[in-house]
C-alpha positions as CSV (number, residue, x, y, z in Angstrom):
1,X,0.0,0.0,0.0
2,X,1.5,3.3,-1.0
3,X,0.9,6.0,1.4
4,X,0.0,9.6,0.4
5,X,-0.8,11.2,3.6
6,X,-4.1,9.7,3.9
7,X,-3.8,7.4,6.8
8,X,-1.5,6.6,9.1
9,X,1.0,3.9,9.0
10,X,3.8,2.1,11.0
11,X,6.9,1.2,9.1
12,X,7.6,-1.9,11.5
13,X,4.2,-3.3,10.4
14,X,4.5,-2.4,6.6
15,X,8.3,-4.1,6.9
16,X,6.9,-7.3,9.6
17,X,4.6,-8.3,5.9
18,X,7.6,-8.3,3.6
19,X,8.5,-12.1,2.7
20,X,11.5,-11.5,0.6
21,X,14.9,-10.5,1.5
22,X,16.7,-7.7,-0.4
23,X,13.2,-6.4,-1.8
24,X,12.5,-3.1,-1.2
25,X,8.9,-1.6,-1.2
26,X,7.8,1.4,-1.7
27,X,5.4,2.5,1.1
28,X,5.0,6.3,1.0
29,X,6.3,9.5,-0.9
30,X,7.4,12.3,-0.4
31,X,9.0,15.8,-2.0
32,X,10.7,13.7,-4.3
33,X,11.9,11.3,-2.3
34,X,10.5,7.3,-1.9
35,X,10.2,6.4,1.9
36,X,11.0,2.2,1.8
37,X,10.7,-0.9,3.9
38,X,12.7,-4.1,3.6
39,X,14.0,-7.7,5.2
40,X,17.6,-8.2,4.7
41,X,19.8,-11.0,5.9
42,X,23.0,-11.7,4.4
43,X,24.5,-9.1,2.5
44,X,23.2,-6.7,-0.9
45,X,25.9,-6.0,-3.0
46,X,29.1,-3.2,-3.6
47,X,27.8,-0.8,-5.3
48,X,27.1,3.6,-4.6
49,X,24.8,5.9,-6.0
50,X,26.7,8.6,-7.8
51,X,24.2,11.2,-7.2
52,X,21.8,10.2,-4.3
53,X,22.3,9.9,-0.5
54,X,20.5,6.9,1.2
55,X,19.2,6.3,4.5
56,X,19.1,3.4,6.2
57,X,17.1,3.5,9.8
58,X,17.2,-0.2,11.4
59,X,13.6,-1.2,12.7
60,X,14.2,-4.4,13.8
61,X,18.1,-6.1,14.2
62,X,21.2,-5.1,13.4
63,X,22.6,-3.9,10.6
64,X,26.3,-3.4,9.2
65,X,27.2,-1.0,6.7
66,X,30.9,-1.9,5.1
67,X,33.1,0.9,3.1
68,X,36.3,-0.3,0.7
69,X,37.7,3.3,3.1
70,X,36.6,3.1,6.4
71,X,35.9,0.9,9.3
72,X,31.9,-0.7,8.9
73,X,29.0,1.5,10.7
74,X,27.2,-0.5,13.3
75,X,23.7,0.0,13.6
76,X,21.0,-1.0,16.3
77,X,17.3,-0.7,16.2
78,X,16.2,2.9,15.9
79,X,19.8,3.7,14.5
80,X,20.0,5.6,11.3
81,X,23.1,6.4,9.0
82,X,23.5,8.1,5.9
83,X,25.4,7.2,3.2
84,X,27.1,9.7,0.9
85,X,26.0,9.9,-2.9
86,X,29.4,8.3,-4.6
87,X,30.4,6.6,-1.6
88,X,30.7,2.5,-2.6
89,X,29.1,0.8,0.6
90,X,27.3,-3.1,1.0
91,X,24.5,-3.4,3.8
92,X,25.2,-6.6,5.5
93,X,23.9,-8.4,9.0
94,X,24.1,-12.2,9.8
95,X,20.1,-12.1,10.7
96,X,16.9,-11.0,10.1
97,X,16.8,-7.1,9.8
98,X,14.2,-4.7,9.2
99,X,15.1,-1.5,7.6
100,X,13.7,1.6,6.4
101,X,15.1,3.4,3.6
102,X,14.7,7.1,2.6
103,X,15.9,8.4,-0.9
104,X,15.3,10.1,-3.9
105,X,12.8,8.3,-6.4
106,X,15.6,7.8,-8.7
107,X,17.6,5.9,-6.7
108,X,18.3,2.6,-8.2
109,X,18.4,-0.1,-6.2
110,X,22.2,-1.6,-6.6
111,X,23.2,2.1,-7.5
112,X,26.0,1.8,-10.2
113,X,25.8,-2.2,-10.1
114,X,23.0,-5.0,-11.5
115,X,23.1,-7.8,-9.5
116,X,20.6,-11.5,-8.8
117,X,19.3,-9.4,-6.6
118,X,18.5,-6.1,-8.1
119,X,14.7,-4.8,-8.3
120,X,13.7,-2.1,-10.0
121,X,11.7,0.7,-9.3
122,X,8.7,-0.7,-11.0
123,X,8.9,-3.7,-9.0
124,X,9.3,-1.7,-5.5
125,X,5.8,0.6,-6.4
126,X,4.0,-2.7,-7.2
127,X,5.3,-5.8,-5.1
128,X,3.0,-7.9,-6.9
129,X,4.7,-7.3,-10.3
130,X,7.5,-9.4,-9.7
């Protein structure tokens, strides 16, 4: 269900429903911007998004965030990072995570990269697509 500021919603609900790891849904918008839910476990993919920032705010789990130039970010429930536009980074945790994500609606979902696991925009609006 895609939210347009006509009823209220929780994001731990919308991301409890998901079934399918590494498969984003789209669940509201805003300004430009998509507001996201997903179950991860395991680990995405290196990749960056040459011109957006992304948000990751952990709902539920843990969540690691590696860098090819830094030390991995750590994140706990109710935790948020942001990772730079251009900056190559791979979201990984050992179990189940729930995530929200916040980034412009242009933002491809393996950035630079196609991967197994990529889903497009298309697919995130309408989860029944796939």
């Amino acid at each position: 269900m895609l939210n347009h500021g006509d009823i209220a919603m929780n994001l731990l609900q919308q991301a409890e429903s998901l079934e399918d790891y590494w498969t984003p849904r789209v669940v509201a918008r805003l300004n430009g911007q998509f507001v996201k839910v997903a179950k991860v476990k395991g680990q995405l993919a290196w990749h960056k998004h040459d011109n957006e920032d992304e948000m990751f705010l952990v709902l539920k789990g843990r969540l690691g965030i590696e860098f090819e130039d830094r030390a991995t970010v750590h994140l706990a429930e109710g935790d948020f990072y942001v990772v730079a536009a251009g900056v190559m980074h791979n979201p990984v945790c050992d179990d189940d995570c729930l995530i929200a994500l916040f980034e412009p609606a242009s933002t491809a979902h393996t950035g630079d990269r196609v991967t197994e696991r990529t889903v497009s925009i298309d697919e995130q609006l309408n989860p029944h697509a796939r």
